[in-house]
N, C-alpha and C positions, 0 to 999 in steps of 0.2 A: 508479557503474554497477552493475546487477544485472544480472549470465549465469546464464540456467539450462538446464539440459540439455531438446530440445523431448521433449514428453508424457511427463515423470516427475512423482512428485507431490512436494513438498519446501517446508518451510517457511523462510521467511524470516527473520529475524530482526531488529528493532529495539530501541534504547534513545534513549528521545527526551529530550535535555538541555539544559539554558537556562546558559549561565557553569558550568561541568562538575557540576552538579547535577540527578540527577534530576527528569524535569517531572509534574507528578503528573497522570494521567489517569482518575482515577478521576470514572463518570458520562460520559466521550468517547465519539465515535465516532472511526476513525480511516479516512479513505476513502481505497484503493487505486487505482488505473486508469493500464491500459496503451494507451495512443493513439499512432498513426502521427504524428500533428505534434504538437511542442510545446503550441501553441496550441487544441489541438481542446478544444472543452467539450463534446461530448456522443456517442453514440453511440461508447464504450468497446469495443474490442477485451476488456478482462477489467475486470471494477468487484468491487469488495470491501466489502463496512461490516463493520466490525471491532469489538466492544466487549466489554466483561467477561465478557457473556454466552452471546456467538456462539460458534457450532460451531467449535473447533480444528483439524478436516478438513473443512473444506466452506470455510468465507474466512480463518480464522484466530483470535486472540482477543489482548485485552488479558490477561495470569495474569501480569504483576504490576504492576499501577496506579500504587501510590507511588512504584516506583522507573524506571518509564516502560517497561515491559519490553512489546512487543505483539508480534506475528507475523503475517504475510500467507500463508495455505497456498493452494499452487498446484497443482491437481490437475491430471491427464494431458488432460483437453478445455481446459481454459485454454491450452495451448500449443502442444497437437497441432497446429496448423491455423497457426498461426505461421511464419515464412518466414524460415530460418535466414541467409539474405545478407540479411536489411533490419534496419535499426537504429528502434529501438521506442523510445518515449519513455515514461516513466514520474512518477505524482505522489503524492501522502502528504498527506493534508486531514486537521488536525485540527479538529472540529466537538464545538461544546461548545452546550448545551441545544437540543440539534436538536430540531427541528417547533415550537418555539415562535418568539416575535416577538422573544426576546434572542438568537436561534441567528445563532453565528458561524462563519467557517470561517475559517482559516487553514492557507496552504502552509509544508508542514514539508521538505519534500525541497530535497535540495541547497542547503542555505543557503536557503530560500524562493526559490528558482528554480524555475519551471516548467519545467526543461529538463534533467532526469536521464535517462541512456542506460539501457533495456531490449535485451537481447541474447538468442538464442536459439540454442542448441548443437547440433548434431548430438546425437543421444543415443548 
């Protein structure tokens, strides 16, 4: 479960592991999104692509690849608006040669469950 206090900005932190080994991300995307149902595919409460390159305050970035280290930053409109008694769901797509014909995704959250708790705090 990820709680975050509603409209502060605050980054997140991951280390993504295969058998307690760093999983290398270098060249990923890694996609965020916060949905009222488990199940929802589209139209996101908050979406993130996340990569080597992206802004560190604006969605967050992979800064360090080899050892699987990435971040999700969550600025104060991401959650303002957010309804601190409802329980938000949350997922972690890792996406390797995105926009091409070998682009894959995979669900990294919760064990590859699509069904991790988002919570949101009074601030």
């Amino acid at each position: 479960m990820i709680a975050v206090k509603q409209g502060t900005q605050e980054p997140i932190n991951f280390t993504l592991k295969y058998q307690d080994a760093p999983v290398d991300l270098s060249g990923n995307t890694i996609v965020f999104q916060v949905k009222i149902y488990p199940e929802q595919t589209e139209n996101f409460l908050v979406e993130k692509n996340i990569t080597e390159t992206s802004d560190p305050y604006e969605d967050g970035n992979i800064y360090n690849a080899t050892g699987g280290k990435f971040n999700v930053f969550l600025k104060e409109e991401d959650t303002l608006n957010l309804c601190t008694e409802q329980v938000y769901y949350y997922a972690l797509w890792r996406v390797r040669n995105i926009g091409t014909e070998e682009e894959t995704r995979e669900c990294i959250s919760s064990n590859a469950k699509d069904i991790t708790e988002f919570r949101v705090c009074p601030a």
